[in-house]
MITORVO-189091 format. One line per 10 residues: number of its first residue (from 1); for each residue x, y, z of N, C-alpha, C. Coordinates in steps of 0.02 Angstrom, whole numbers, plus 50000, padded with zeros to 5 digits. Example, Ala and Ser with C-alpha at 12.3 -4.5 7.8 and 13.67 -1.06 7.14 Angstrom:
1 = 50660/49716/50390/50615/49775/50390/50660/49835/50390; 50642/49888/50354/50684/49947/50357/50645/50002/50394;
***
This chain:
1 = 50875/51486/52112/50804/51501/52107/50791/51572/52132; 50759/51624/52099/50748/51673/52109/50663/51692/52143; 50654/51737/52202/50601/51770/52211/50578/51852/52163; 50516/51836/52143/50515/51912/52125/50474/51941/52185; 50474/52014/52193/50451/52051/52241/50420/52091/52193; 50362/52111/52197/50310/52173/52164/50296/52220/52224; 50341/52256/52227/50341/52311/52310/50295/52365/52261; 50246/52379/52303/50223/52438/52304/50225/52487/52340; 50217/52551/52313/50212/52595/52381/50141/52586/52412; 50119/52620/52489/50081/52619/52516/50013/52682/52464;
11 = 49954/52678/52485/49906/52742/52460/49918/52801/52502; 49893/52848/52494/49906/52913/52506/49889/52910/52596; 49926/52934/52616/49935/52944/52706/49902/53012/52731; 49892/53029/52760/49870/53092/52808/49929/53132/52790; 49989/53105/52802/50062/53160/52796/50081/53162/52724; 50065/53107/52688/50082/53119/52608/50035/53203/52590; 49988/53193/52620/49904/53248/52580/49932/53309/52622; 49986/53324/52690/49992/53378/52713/50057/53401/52672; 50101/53333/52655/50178/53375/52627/50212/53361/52704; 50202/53321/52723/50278/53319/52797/50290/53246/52776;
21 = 50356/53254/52814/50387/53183/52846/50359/53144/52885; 50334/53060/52881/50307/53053/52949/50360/52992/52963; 50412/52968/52928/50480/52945/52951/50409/52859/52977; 50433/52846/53038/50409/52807/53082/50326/52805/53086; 50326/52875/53104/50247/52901/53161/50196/52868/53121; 50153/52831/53160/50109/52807/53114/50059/52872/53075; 50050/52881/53021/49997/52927/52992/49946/52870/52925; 49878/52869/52955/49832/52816/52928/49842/52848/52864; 49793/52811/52825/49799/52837/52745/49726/52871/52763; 49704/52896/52715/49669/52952/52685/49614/52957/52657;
31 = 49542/52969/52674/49485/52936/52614/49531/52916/52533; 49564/52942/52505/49601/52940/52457/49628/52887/52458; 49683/52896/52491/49720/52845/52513/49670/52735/52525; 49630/52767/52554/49598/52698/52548/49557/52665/52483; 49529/52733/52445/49504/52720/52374/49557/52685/52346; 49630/52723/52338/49669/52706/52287/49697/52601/52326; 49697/52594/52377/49695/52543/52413/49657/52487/52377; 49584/52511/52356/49544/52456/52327/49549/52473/52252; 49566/52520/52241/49568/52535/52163/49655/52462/52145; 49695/52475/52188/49742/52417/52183/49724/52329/52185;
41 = 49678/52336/52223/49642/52264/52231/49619/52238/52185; 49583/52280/52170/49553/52273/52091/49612/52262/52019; 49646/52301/52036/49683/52289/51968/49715/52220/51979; 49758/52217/52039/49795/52158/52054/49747/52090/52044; 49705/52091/52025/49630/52036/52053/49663/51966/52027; 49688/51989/51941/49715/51906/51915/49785/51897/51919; 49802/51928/51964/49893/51919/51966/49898/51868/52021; 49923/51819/52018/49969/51777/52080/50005/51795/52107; 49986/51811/52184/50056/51801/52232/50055/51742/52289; 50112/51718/52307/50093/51669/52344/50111/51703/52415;
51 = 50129/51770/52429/50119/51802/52484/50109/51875/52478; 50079/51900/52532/50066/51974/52550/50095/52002/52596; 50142/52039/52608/50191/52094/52649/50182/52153/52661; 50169/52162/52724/50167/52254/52731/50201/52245/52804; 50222/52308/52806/50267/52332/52860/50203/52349/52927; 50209/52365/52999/50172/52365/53043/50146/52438/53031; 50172/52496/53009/50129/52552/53006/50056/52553/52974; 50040/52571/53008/49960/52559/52974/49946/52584/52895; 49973/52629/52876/49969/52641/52778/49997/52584/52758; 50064/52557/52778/50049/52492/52747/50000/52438/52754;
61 = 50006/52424/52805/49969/52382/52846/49893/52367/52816; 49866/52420/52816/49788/52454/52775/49776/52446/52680; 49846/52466/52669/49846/52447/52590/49864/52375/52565; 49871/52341/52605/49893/52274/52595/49822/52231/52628; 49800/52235/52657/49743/52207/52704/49691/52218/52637; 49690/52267/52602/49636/52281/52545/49625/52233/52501; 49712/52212/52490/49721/52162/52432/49711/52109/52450; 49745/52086/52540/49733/52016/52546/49665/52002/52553; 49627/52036/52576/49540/52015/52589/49519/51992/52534; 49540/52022/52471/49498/51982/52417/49508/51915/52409;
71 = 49575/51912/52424/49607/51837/52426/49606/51791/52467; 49578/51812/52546/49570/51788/52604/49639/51744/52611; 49702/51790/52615/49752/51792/52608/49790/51810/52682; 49805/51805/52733/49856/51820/52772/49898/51887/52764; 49905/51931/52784/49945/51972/52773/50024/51983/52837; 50080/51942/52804/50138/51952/52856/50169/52013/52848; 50183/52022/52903/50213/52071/52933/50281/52098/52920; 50329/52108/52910/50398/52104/52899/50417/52183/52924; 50462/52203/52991/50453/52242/53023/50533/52280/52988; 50568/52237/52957/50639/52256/52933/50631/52315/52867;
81 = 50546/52304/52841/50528/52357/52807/50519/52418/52803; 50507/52430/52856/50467/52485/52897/50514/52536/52869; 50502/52589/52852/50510/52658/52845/50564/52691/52868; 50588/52743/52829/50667/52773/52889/50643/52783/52937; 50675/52801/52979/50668/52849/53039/50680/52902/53003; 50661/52958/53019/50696/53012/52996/50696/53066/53062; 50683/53032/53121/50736/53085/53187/50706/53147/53186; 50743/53189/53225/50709/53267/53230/50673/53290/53173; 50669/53251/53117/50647/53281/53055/50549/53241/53038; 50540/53216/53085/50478/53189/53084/50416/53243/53104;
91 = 50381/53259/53061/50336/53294/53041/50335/53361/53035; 50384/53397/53004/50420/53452/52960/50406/53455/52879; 50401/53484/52858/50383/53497/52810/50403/53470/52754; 50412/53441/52701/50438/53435/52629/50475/53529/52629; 50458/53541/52601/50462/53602/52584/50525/53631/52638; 50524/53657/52692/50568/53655/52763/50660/53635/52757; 50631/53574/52731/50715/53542/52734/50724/53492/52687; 50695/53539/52618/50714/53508/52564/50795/53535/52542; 50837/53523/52533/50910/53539/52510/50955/53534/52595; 50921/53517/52638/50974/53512/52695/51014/53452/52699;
101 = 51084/53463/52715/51126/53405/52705/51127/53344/52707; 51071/53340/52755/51054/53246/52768/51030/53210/52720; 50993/53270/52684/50962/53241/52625/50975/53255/52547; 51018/53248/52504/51003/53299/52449/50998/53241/52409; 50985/53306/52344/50949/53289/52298/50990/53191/52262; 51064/53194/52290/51090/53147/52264/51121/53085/52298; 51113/53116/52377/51136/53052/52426/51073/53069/52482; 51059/53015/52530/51036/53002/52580/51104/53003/52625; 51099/53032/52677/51145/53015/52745/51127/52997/52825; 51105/53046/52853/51036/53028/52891/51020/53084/52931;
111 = 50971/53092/52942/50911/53162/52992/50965/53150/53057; 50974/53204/53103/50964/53202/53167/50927/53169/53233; 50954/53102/53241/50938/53058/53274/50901/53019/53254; 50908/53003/53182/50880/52950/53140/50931/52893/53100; 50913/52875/53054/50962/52815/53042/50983/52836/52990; 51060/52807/52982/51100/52809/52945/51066/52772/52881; 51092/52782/52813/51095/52760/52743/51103/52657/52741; 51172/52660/52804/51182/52590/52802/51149/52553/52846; 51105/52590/52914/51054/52554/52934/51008/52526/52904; 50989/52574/52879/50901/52572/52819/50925/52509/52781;
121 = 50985/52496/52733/51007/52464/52687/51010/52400/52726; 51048/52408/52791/51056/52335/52812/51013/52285/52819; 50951/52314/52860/50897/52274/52890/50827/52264/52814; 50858/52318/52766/50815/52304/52719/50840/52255/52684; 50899/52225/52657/50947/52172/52629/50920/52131/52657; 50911/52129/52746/50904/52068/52795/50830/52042/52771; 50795/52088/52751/50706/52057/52739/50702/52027/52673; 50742/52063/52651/50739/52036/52584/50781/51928/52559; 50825/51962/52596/50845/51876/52611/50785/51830/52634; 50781/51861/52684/50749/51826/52738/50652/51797/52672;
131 = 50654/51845/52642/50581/51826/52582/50600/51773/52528; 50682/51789/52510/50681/51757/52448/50722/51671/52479; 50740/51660/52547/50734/51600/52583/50674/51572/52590; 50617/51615/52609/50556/51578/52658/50532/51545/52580; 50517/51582/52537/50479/51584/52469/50505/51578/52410; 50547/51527/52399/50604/51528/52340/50549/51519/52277; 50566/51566/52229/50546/51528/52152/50476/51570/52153; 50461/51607/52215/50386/51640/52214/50380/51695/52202; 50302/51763/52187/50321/51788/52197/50271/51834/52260; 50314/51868/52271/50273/51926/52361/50262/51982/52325;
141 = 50195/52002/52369/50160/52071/52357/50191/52110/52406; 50228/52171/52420/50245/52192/52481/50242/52264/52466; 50210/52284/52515/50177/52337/52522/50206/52380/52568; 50255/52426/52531/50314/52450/52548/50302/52541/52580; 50372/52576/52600/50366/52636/52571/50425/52665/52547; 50417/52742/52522/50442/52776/52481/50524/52767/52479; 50545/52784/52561/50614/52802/52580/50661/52741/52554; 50607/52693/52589/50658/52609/52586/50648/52571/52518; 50600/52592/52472/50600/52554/52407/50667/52588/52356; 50673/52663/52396/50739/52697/52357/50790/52654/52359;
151 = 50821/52659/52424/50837/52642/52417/50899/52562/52425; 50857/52525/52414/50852/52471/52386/50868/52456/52326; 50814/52500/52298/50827/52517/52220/50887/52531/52197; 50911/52583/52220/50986/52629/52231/51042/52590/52232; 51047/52522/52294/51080/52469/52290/51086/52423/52222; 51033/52397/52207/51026/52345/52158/51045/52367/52080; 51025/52455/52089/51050/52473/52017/51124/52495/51992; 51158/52477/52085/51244/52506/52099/51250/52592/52081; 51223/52629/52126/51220/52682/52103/51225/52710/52209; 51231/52691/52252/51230/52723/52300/51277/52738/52316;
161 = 51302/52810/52349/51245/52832/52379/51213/52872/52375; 51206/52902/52292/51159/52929/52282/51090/52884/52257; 51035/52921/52264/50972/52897/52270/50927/52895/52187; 50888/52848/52172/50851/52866/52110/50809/52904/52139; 50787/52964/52090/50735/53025/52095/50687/53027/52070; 50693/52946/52030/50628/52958/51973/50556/52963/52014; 50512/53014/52004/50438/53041/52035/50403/52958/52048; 50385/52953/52126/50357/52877/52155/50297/52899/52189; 50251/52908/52139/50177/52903/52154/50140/52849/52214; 50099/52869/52245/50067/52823/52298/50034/52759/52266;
171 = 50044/52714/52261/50029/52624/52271/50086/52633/52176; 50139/52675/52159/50162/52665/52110/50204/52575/52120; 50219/52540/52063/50232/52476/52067/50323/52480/52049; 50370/52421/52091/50445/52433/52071/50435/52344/52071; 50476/52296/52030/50475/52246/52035/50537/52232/52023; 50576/52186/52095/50658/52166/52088/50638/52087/52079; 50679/52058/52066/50705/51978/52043/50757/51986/52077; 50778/51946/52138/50838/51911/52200/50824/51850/52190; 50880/51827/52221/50891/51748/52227/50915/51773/52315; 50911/51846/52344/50923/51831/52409/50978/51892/52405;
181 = 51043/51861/52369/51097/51905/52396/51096/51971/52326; 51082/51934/52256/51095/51976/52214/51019/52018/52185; 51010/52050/52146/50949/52094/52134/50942/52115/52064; 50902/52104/52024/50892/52138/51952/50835/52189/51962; 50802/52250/51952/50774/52264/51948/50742/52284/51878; 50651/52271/51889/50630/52259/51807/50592/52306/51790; 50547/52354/51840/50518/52393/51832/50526/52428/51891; 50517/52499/51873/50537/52544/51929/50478/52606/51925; 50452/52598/51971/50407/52661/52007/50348/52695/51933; 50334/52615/51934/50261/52616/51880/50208/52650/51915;
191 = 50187/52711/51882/50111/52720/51914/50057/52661/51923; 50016/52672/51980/49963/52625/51978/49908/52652/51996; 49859/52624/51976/49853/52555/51967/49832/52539/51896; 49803/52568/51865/49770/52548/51795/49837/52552/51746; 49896/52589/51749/49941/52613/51705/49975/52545/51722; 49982/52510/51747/50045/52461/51759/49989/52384/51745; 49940/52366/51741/49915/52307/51734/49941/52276/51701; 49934/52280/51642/49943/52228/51576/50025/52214/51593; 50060/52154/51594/50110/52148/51601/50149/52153/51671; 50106/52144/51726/50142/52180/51785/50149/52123/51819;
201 = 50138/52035/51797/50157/51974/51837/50124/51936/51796; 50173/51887/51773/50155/51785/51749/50150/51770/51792; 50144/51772/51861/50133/51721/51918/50070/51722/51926;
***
């Protein structure tokens, strides 16, 4: 029996609208950022999920709370989601230490006093079990971000350790099918919210 996951990314953050890293640090989302929040609510309105997931940073946290209110829905927590670290490299520029070794264009390795490739991977595998146990046969809204939907992605498409690059717009949609250990992925880093409706869940 398989879970599907409809991970989204979070809406636009304070650090998405400056161009830095915010790794961990909490950075709220954004007048923007909260529009595009309910602009998701709205689209999602006739889709079934039988759960809602966001990680404890508040952009997730905030973009997921949007969706569950309409639903008067619960929103769990799942902390194995949460975002790289990205170490000395937390709130530096895009621009700064774009091509530096930790990062390039084709592998992830890890920032300076941040986590390794196989950290991120491990504890993200671990949540992901841990969803497609609690919730077999269902599917979860989880309200993800950028670093860790890579890769994930990256894993499931057997391509690590280099990273997919394809451009991942804020609340853009990726949808995997697990049974836990294994992963299909069906759509990958759909703009949202109006561009991905039609077709984006039978549940």
């Amino acid at each position: 029996m398989t879970t599907t996951l409809y991970v989204v990314r979070h809406g636009e953050s304070e650090a998405n609208a400056a161009g830095v890293f915010s790794g961990r640090r909490d950075s709220p989302l954004t007048a923007r950022g909260r529009e595009q929040a309910e602009a998701l609510a709205a689209t999602l309105a006739d889709v079934r999920f039988d759960r809602v997931v966001a990680t404890p940073l508040s952009r997730s946290l905030d973009t997921a709370l949007a969706v569950a209110r309409r639903r008067r829905m619960p929103v769990d927590v799942v902390r194995d989601l949460i975002e790289i670290d990205v170490g000395d490299r937390t709130g530096a520029p895009f621009d700064e230490v774009r091509g530096l070794p930790a990062w390039r264009d084709d592998a992830f390795v890890a920032w300076p006093n941040g986590e390794t490739l196989e950290q991120v991977l491990e504890r993200a595998l671990r949540a992901v079990r841990r969803l497609a146990r609690e919730t077999p046969g269902g599917a979860i809204l989880v309200i993800g971000h950028g670093g860790v939907t890579r890769i994930l992605v990256s894993h499931y498409l057997g391509i690590l350790p280099r990273l997919d690059r394809t451009p991942a717009t804020n609340t853009n949609l990726t949808v995997i099918v697990t049974d836990g250990e294994t992963g299909r992925v069906e759509r990958l880093f759909v703009p949202a919210p109006a561009a991905w409706r039609e077709g984006s869940g039978t549940h």
